[in-house]
N, C-alpha and C positions, 0 to 999 in steps of 0.2 A: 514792055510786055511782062505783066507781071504774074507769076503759076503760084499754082498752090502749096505756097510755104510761109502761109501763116504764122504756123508751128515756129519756124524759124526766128519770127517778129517777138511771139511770145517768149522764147526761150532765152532770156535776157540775163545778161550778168552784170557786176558791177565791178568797184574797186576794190582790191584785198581784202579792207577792212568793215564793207559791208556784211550784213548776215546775210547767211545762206541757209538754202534749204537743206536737211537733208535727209539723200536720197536713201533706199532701203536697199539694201544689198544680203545676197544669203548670208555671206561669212565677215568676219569684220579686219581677218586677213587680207582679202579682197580690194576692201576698203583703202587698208592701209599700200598696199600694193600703189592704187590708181595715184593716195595722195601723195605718194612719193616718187614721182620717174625719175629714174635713174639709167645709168649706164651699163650695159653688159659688161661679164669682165672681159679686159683685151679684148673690148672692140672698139672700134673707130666708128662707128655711126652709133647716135642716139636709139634709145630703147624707144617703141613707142606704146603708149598708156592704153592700156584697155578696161571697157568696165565692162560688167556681166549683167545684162539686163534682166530685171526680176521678174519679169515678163514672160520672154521667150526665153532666156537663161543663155544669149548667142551675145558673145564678144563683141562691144564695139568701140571702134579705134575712136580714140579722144587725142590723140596726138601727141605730141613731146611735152606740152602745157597741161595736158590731165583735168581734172576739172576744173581747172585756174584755166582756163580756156574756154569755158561756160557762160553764155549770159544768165544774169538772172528772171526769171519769167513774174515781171512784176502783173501780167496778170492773172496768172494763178493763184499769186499770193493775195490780190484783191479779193477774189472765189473764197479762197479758205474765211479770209478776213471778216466778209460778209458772212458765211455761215459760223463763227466765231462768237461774232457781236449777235446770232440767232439766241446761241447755246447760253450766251452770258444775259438773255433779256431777263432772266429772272433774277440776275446779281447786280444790282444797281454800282453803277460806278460814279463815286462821290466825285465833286469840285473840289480840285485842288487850290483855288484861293479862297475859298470861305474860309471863316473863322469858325472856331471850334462852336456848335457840331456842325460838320460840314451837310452841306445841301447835296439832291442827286443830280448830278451834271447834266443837260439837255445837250451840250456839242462838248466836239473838240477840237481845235485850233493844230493843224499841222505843221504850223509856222514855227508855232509859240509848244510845241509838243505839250500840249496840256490839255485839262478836260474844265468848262465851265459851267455853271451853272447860270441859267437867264440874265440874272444880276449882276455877274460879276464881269459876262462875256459884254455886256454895254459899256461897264464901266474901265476893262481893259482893252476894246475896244469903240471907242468914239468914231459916230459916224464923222468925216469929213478929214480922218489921219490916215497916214499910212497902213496900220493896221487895221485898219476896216475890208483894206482889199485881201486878208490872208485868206488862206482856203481853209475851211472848216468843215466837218463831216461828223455824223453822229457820233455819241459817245464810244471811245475807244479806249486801246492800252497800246496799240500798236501806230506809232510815230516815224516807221523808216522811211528818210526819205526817198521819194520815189523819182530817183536819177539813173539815166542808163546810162553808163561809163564804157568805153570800149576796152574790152579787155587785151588788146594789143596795144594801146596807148591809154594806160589805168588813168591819165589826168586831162584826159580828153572827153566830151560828150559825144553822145550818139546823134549826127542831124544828118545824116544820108541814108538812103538805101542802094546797095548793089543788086544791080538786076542781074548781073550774070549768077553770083553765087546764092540769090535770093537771100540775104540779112541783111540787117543795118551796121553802119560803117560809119568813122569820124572823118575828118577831113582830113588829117594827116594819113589815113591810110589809102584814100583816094590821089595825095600828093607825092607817097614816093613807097605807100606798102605794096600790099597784094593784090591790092585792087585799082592801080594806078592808071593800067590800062583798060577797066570794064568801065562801062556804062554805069551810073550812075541818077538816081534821080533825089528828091528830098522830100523830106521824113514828111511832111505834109501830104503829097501827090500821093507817096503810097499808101501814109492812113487814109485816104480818102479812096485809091483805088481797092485795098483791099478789106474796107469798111463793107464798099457798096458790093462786094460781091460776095462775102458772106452774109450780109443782108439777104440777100437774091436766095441763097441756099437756103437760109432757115427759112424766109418764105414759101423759099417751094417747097422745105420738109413741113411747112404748118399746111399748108394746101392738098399734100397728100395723106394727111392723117387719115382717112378714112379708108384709104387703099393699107397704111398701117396696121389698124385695126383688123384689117379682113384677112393680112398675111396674116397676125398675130395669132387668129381664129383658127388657121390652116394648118400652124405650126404647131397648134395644141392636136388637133387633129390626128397630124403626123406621129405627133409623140407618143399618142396612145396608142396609135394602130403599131408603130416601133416596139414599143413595150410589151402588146399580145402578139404579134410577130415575136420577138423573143421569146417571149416565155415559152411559143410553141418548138420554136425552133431546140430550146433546151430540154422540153419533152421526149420532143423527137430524141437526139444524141443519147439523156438517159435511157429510152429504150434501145438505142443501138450498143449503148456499151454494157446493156445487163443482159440481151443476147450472148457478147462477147462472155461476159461472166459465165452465166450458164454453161457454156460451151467449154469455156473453162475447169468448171466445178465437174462438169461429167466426165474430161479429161483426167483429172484429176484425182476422180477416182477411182477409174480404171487402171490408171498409173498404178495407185498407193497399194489395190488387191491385186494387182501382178507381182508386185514385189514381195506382198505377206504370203503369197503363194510360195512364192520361189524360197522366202525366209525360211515356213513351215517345213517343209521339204528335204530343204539340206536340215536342219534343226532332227526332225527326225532321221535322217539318215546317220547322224553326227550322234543322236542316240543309241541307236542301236547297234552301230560300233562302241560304243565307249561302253554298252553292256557285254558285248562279245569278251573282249578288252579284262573289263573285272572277270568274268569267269576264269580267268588265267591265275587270280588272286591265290593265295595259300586259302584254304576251308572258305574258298565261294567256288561254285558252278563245277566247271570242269575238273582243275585241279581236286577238289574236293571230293570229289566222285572217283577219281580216279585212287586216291590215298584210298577210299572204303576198297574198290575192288581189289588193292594191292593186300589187303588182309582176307580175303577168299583162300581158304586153304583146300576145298574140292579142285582137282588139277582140271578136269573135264568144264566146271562150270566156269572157272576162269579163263579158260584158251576161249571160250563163246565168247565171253563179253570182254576180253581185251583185245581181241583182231580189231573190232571196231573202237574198240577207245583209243587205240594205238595210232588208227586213220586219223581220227579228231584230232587228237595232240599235235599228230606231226602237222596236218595245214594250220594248227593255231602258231605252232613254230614258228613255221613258211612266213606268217602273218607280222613275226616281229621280226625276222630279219628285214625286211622290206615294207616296212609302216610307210601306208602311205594313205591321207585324211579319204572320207567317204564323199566329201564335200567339198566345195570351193568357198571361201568366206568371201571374197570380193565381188562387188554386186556393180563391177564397170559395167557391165551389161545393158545395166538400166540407170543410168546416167539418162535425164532429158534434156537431149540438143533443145535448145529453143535460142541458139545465134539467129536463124532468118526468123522467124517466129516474131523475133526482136525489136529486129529490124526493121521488118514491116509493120509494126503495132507503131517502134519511130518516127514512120514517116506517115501516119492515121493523119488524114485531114479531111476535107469536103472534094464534092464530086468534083466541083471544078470551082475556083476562086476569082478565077481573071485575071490572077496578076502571078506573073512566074516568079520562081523561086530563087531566091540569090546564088551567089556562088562567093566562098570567102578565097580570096587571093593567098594561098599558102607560103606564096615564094613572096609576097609584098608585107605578110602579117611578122610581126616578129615580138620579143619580149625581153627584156632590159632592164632599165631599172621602172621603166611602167608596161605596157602592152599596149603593142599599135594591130590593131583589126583591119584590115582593108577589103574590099570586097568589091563584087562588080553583078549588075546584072541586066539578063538580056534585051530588055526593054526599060532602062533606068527611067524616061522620060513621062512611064506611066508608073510610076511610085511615086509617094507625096512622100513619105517615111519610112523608116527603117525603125525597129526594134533590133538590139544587139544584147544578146542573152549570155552569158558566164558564169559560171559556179566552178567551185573548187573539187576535187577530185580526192578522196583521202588514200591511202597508203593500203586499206581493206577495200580498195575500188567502193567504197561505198558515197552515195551522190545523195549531195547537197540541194537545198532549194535552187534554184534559179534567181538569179540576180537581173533586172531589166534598166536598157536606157532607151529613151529615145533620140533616136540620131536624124538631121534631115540629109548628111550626103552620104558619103559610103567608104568613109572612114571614121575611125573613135580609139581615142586615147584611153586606154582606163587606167585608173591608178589606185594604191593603196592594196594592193596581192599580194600575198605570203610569200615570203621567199621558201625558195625549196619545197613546190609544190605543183604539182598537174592540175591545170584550168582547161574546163572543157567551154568553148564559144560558139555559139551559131548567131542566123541574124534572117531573121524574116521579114518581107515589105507590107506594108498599108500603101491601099489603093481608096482613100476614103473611107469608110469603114471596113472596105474586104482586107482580109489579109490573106499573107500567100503561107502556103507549109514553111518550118523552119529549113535552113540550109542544112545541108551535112556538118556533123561537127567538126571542129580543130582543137586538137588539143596542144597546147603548149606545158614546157616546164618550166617555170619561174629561174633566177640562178639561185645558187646556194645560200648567198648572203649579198645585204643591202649594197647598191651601188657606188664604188668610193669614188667621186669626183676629184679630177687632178688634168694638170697641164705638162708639159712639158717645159724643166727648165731651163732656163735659157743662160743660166749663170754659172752655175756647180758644175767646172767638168766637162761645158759643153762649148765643142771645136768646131769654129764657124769656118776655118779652113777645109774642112771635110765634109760636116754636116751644114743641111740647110733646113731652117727652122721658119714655118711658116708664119705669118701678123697671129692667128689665133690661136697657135702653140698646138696643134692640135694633131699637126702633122710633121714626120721629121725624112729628111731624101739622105742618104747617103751617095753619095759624089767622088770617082776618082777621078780624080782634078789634075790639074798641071803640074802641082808639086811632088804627087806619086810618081811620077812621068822624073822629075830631075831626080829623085831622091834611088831610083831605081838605075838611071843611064850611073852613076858615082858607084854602083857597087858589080863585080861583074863575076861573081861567085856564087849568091842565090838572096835573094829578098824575099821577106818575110813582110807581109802590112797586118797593123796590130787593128784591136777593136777601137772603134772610136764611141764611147757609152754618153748616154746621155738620163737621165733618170726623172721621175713627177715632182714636181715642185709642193708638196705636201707628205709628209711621214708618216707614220699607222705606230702607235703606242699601245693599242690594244682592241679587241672586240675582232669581229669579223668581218672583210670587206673584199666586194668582186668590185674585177674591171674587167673592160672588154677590148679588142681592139683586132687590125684587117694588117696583114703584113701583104705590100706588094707580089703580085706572084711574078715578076720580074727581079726579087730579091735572090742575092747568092745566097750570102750569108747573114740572120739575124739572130741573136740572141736576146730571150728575151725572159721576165722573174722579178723575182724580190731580191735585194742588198741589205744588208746593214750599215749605218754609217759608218762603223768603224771600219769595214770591209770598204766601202767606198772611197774613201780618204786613201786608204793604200793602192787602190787601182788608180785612180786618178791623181798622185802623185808622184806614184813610177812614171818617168819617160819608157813609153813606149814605139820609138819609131821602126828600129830593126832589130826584132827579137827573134829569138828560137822559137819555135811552135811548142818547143816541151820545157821552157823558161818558164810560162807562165798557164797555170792549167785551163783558164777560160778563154786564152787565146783563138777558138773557134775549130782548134784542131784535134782529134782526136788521140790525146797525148797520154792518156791510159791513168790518168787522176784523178778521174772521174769512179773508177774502179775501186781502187783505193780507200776513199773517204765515203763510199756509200752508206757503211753502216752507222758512222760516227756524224752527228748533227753539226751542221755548218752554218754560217753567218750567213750563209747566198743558197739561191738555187736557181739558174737558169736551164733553160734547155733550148737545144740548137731548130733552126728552120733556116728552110732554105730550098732554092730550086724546086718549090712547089711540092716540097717535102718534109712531112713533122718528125725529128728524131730524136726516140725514146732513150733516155741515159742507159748505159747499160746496167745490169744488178746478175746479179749470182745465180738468179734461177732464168736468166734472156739471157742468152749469148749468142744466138742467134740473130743475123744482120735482120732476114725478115720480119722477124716480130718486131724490129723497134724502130722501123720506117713505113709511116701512117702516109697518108695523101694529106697534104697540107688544108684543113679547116679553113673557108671561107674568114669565120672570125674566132679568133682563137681567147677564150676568157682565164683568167687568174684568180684561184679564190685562195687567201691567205685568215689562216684560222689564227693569229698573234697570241690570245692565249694557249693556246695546246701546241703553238710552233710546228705547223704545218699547213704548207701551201698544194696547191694543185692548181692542174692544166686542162681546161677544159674545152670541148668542141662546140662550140656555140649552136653551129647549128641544131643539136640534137640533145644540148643540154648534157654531153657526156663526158665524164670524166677520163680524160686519155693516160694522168701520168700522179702520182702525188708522193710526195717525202717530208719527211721530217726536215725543219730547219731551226737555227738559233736564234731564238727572236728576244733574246738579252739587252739587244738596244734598241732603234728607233729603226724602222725598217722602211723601205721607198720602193714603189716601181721600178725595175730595173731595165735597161735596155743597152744593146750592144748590136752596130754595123760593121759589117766590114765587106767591100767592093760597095758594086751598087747596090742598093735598096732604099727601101720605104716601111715607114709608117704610121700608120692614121689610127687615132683611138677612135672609139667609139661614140656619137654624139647620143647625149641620153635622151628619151622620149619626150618630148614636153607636147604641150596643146598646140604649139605652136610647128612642131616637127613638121608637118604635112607642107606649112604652107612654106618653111624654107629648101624643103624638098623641089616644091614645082617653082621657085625663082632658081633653084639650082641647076 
């Protein structure tokens, strides 16, 4: 039973040292990626190869062999070959045994990898020898020979075919490989069965050419009525949105003469106070007038006209004990709400689309050292595609172009984002050409600085008597174990258990670098930061089995040396978690227990600035800084971390393409 995988037959590879094709790939990164599979670090199962197809630009698994697991498709390269020796009819290709001047070759011998001319090809070939029977083909330059080798056994020939996995297979792989137990037939029966049945196909596509033609007639048809369909349809929208204009513009200036109204208004009223005002001047207005009448020496005509100047003066008095403007200069009044305005104009689409509108997953989207998008929508099975839109957000809320992917399921990785920065994402579906309104936006905030990849070490420091450290370092459980249990029945006065620290197996020498990570909410006690080595080496060479709580200041206990050294820069900075509780150090202007007991952050991040010698604490969720100080970053500085009773914790696994799909084996 043989199916249609041809493709299969054709895609042929050979032995190492044959040439190959090669393939086109976007990046040359890419490339190098597939020609080299290799191993995860600290993992125990092989990586497996993928290549990006320059087609649909969709991952596909090549295996742990990569394209050394490839046949070569010797006939495609006959395809190219022939139209090759087209391109070259005009550049004659000389005999290589003539004598000088060489003749133009009429064949060439595949045997003999050479090209002859009439002459020469009788005389190095005689009929009735051996070489009479080589195989020969028009003049060429291309001599590979055309061997299929199986690429699971390089020194083996291809003479079977597998029916179950539809390829061709050597005999050794039918005698104890992958294919030991399928079915099987030889290379013969299936050239021949799947000769005749592409036969049959191009037959019937040469038989239907005239039904061909009349699609081809209908499609032009389409195209055009598509095309004045469009055009109409953008007619139309430009007259809907120069409505909107309009409405706009009249809006607007109705606006802009309320407000010159209202300008005018206080402006004069603001004048003719501030002339009132000068008249108070020495020789202007009032005052001036009044100096003249003060030189009136008729007693009769003076008592007339000072009663009333007398009244004037005093309310101009009145006027400056108690200055108060004629006018209000703030013009909040007329501030234009246009929030719903906004909004609505946001969600401007067509009457009805046919295809509803996504919804982005808030609580599954998240952002790291890439941005993972998830989304879901109510009818998934009638979307062919998704568009997922992003653009950056700047600090003057001012917005960027739009950035566009096309996705076909309802997740997407993106990468290469600013750090320390707000990304606004929506994501809209194609139903065939309809498309539906954009979703509601999501905005994220980038973290402060680039992502610093690290493990947990398993060497420096770290007590496998306490602690338990998972195959991929990634996760560490604090344990009180049987030996807390004897170490505690031997003392019968008061026990104290110290921290058991364990730190990343990579240093920060300078620049700026976040990590992230989930503290069990089953923990009592973690502490967690940055170290110095030189700080390091003194912690984890003190024995620590039964100490004081005020022995040692990181001890977990609040022994009041934290106080102390606040203002003077230190080689370490941790800060305590625990019981589902984040606790703020204290400082001079908190002394209050409330303000420095937060609800413990889902995922709590680190951003360590090495040049400026200072780190902070931040809340993952919401991208928020909860805590920062100055530190000593003099020497080489590490992840810090600290258990004591039971706990856990798990860093952070960065975004990769790959995130989604060990998400759903997980």
């Amino acid at each position: 039973m043989l199916d249609d995988s041809f493709n299969d037959v054709g895609s042929d590879n050979s032995n190492q040292s044959s040439p190959r094709l090669r393939l086109p790939s976007p990046s040359m990164d890419k490339i190098d990626r597939i020609s080299r599979p290799g191993w995860k670090r600290n993992s125990l199962t092989p990586r497996t190869t993928t290549f990006p197809c320059p087609g649909c630009e969709h991952d596909v698994d090549l295996g742990e062999r990569g394209i050394n697991g490839l046949f070569r498709n010797f006939t495609l390269e006959t395809i190219v070959e022939r139209y090759r020796q087209a391109a070259r009819a005009a550049t004659a290709i000389m005999c290589d045994l003539c004598k000088p001047p060489p003749q133009e070759s009429t064949k060439s011998c595949m045997d003999c990898s050479a090209s002859y001319c009439n002459e020469c090809f009788k005389i190095y070939h005689p009929w009735g020898t051996v070489k009479a029977q080589h195989e020969y083909v028009g003049p060429t330059t291309n001599f590979r020979p055309k061997i299929l080798m199986c690429p699971e056994h390089e020194t083996e020939r291809i003479n079977m075919y597998c029916e179950l996995c539809k390829r061709p297979v050597c005999h050794l792989c039918k005698l104890g490989g992958n294919h030991s137990n399928h079915r099987v037939t030889t290379m013969s029966s299936a050239y021949k069965t799947l000769k005749e049945k592409l036969s049959k196909d191009i037959d019937y596509l040469i038989g239907k050419e005239s039904q061909v033609k009349s699609q081809i007639s209908e499609l032009n048809l389409l195209m055009k009525e598509t095309e004045c369909n469009g055009e109409r349809a953008k007619e139309d929208a430009i007259t809907h949105f120069e409505k909107l204009f309009e409405i706009l513009e009249e809006r607007k200036s109705s606006v802009l003469k309320a407000i010159d109204a209202s300008k005018k208004l206080r402006l004069d009223k603001f004048q003719t106070q501030m002339e009132e005002y000068q008249g108070l001047l020495e020789n202007n207005g009032l005052v001036g007038y009044a100096q003249e009448v003060l030189k009136e020496t008729d007693q009769s005509c003076f008592v007339q006209t000072a009663k009333q100047l007398h009244l004037r003066i005093q309310k101009a008095t009145e006027s400056l004990k108690s200055f108060r403007p004629a006018a209000q200069t703030s013009f909040e009044d007329y501030v234009v709400n246009t929030s719903k305005q906004t909004e609505l104009l946001g969600e401007l689409s067509f009457f009805s689309s046919g295809v509803d509108v996504p919804e982005i997953n808030e609580e599954q989207s998240k952002v790291y050292n890439n941005a993972l998008i998830n989304w879901h929508h109510p009818e998934k099975d009638k979307a062919d595609s998704y568009v997922l839109e992003y653009r950056k957000i700047n600090r003057d809320e001012e917005m960027l172009s739009w950035n566009e992917i096309e996705v076909c399921g309802t997740s997407k990785v993106i990468s290469d984002l600013e750090s320390n920065c707000n990304y606004a994402f929506r994501v809209r579906a194609y139903k065939g050409s309809i498309c539906s309104p954009c979703s509601r936006e999501l905005i994220l905030h980038t973290p402060p600085a680039p992502v610093f990849s690290f493990l947990f070490d398993e060497k420096c420091g770290y007590n496998n008597e306490h602690l338990l450290l998972n195959l991929k370092r990634d996760h560490v459980e604090s344990r009180a174990g049987f030996n807390l249990l004897l170490a505690a029945e031997r003392i019968q006065v008061g026990y104290y258990t110290s921290l058991d620290y364990i730190i990343g197996d990579v240093g920060i020498t300078k620049g700026k670098h976040f990590w992230a990570f989930r503290v069990e909410p089953y923990s009592y006690l973690v502490k967690v930061g940055v170290a110095s080595s030189d700080k390091l080496q003194e912690w984890l060479r003190t024995p620590r089995d039964t100490v004081s709580p005020r022995y040692e200041q990181d001890s977990g206990h609040d022994s009041g040396s934290e106080d102390t050294c606040f203002d003077s820069s230190q080689p370490f900075t941790l800060v305590t978690i625990g019981m589902k509780k984040f606790f703020i150090p204290k400082s001079p202007t908190s002394n209050e227990p409330e303000n420095r007991v937060l609800p413990m952050p889902t995922s709590i991040g680190v951003f360590l600035d090495y040049d400026k010698g200072k780190v902070g604490f931040y809340d993952m969720d919401h991208m928020k800084c909860l805590y920062e100080r100055q530190v000593d970053c003099s020497h080489t500085m590490y992840p810090a971390f600290a258990l004591m009773g039971s706990g856990g914790i798990q860093l952070e696994e960065p975004i990769t393409a790959k995130y989604l799909e060990y998400q759903e084996t997980m």
